[in-house]
One Martini backbone bead per residue (centre of mass of N, CA, C, O) as a GRO file, in nm:
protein
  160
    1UNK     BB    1   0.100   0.034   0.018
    2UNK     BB    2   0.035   0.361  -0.035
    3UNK     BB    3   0.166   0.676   0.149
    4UNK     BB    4   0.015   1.001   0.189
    5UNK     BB    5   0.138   1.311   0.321
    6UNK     BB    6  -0.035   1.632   0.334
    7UNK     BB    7   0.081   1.913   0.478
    8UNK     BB    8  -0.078   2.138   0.714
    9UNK     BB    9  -0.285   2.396   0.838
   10UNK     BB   10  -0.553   2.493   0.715
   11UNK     BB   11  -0.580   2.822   0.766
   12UNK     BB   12  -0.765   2.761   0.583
   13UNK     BB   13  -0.906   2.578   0.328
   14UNK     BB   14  -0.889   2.553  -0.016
   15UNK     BB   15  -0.895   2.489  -0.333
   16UNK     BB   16  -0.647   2.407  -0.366
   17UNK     BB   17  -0.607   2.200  -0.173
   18UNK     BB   18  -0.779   2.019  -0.260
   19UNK     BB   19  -0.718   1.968  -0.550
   20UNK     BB   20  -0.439   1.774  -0.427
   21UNK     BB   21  -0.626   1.575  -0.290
   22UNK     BB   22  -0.748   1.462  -0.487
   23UNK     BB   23  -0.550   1.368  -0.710
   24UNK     BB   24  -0.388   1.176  -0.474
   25UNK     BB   25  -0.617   1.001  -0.473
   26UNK     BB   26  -0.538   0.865  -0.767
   27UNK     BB   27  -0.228   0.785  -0.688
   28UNK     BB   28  -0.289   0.663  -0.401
   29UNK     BB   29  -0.429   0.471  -0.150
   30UNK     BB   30  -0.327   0.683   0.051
   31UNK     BB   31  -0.456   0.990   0.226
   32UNK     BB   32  -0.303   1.202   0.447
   33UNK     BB   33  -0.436   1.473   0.607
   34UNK     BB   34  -0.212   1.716   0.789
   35UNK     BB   35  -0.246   1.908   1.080
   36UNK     BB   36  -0.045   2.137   1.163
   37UNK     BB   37   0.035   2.230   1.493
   38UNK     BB   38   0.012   2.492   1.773
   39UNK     BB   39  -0.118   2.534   2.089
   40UNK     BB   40   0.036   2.838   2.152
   41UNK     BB   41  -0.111   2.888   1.882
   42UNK     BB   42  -0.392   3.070   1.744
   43UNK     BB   43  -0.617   3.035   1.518
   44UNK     BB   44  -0.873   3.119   1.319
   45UNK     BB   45  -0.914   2.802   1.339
   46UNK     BB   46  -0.968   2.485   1.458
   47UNK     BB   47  -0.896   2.204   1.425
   48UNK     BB   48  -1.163   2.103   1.398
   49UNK     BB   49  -1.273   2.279   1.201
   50UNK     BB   50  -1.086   2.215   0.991
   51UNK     BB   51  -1.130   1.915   0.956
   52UNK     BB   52  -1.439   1.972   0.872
   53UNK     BB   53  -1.376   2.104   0.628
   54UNK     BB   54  -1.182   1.858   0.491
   55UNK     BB   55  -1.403   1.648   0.530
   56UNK     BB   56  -1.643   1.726   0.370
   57UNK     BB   57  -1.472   1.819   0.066
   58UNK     BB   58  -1.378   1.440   0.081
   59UNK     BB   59  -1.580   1.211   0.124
   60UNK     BB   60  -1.614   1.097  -0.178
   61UNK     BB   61  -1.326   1.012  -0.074
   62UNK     BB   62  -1.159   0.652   0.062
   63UNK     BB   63  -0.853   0.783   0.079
   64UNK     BB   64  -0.925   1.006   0.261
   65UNK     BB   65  -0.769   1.135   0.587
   66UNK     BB   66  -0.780   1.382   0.866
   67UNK     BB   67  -0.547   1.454   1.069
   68UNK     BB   68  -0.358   1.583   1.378
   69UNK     BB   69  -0.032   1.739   1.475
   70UNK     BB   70   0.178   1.822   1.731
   71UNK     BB   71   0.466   1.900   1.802
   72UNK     BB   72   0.592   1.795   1.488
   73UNK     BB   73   0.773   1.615   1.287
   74UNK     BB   74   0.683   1.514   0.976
   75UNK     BB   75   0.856   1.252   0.975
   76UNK     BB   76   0.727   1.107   1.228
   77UNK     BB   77   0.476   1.076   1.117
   78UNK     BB   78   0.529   0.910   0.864
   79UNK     BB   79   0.667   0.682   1.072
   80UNK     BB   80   0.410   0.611   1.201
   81UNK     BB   81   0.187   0.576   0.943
   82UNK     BB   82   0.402   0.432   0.704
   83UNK     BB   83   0.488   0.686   0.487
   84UNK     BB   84   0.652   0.725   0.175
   85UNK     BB   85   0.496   1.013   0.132
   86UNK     BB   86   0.556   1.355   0.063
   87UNK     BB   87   0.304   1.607  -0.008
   88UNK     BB   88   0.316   1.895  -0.246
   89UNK     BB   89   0.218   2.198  -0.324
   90UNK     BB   90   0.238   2.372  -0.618
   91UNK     BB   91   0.237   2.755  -0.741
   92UNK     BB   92   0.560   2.775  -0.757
   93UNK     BB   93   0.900   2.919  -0.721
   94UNK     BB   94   0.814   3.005  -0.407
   95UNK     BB   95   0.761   2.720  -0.301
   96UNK     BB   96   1.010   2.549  -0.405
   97UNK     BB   97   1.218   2.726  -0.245
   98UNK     BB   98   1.046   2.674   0.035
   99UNK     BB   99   1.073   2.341  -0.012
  100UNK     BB  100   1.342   2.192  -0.068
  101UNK     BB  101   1.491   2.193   0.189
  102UNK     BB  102   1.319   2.029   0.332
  103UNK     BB  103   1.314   1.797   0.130
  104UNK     BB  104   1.634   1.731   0.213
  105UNK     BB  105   1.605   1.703   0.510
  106UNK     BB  106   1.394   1.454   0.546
  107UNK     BB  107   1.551   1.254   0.419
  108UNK     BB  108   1.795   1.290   0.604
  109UNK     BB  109   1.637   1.183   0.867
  110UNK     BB  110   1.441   0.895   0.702
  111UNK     BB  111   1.379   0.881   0.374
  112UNK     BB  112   1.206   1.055   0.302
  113UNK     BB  113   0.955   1.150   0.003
  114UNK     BB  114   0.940   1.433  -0.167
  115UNK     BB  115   0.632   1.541  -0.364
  116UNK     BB  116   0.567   1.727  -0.654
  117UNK     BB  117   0.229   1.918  -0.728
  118UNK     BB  118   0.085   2.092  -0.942
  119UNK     BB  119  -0.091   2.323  -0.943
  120UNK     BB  120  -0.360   2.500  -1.016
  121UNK     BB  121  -0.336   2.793  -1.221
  122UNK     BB  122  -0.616   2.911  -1.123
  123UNK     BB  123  -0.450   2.886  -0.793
  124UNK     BB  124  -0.166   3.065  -0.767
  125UNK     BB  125  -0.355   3.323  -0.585
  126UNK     BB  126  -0.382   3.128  -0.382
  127UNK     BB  127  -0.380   3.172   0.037
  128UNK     BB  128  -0.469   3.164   0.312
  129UNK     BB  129  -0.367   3.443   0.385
  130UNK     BB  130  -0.510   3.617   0.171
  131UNK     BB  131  -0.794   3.524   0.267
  132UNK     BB  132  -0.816   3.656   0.482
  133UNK     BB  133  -0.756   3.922   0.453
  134UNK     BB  134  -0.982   3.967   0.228
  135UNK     BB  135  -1.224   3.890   0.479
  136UNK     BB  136  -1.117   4.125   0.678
  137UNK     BB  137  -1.225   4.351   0.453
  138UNK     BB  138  -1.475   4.204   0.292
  139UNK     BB  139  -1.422   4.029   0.092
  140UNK     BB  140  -1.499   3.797  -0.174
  141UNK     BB  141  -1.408   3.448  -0.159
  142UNK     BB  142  -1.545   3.347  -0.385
  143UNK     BB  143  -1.353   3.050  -0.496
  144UNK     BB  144  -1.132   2.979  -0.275
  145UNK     BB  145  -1.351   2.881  -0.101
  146UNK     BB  146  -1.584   2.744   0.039
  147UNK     BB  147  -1.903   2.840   0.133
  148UNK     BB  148  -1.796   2.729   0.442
  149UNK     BB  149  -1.567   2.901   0.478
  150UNK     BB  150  -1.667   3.187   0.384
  151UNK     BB  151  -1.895   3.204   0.601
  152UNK     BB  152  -1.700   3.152   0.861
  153UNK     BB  153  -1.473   3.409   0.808
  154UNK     BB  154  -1.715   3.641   0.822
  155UNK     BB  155  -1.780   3.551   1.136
  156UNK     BB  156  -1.469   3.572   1.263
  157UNK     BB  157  -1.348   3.856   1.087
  158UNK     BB  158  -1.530   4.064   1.196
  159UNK     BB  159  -1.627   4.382   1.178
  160UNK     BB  160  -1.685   4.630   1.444
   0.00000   0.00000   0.00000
């Protein structure tokens, strides 16, 4: 069994990141999407609250399923796991030039190989912090996340 996982905080999760999530769920046996998390930062939603929105936008494919992990190096995880391959999504060279020593330092450490795919260019100006950015100023972030993830954003991030 191939076991994939593709780690992040999904403080919002996007549609870039779903859709990294569907593919790999046709490339793997198993995709864990991990959250990972510090408990001493609170984020904009909860750990809980996240895999809520990413359990319910992938419900429909049965090799995906999303665990949440603190104050631990991606790479215990994968060894907890026993995942062959760390999944990460890039939207360019800026993500490239941030994720390569990332993931030479990993197989480094364990052995474990980082595998890059492509996002979808047409989410290539999606992130997670720009998507708050622009609900915190009242902007309409609708098709950059779920329905469900942006009106959770208007009601988190509401200007007083």
């Amino acid at each position: 069994m191939t076991r994939a996982v593709c780690p992040g905080s999904y403080d919002p999760v996007t549609i870039g990141h779903i859709d990294v999530f569907r593919r790999a769920s046709s490339l793997f046996d198993e995709v864990v999407v991990a959250i990972l998390h510090n408990p001493a930062k609170q984020g904009t939603f909860s750990v809980d609250e996240r895999a809520g929105f990413i359990h319910d936008q992938v419900a429909d494919l049965g090799n995906v399923r999303v665990e949440a992990f603190a104050n631990r190096l991606i790479v215990d995880v994968c060894t907890e796991l026993d995942a062959q391959v760390l999944l990460k999504g890039l939207r360019g060279e800026t993500d490239f030039s941030y994720e390569w020593p990332m993931a030479l330092m990993n197989r480094h450490l364990t052995g474990v190989e980082t595998l890059f795919i492509p996002g979808d260019p047409r989410h290539e100006h999606v992130s997670s912090s720009l998507v708050k950015e622009v609900a915190r100023f009242g902007g309409d972030v609708s098709g950059l996340v779920s329905d469900e993830v942006r009106d959770a954003l208007g009601e988190r991030l509401k200007r007083p």
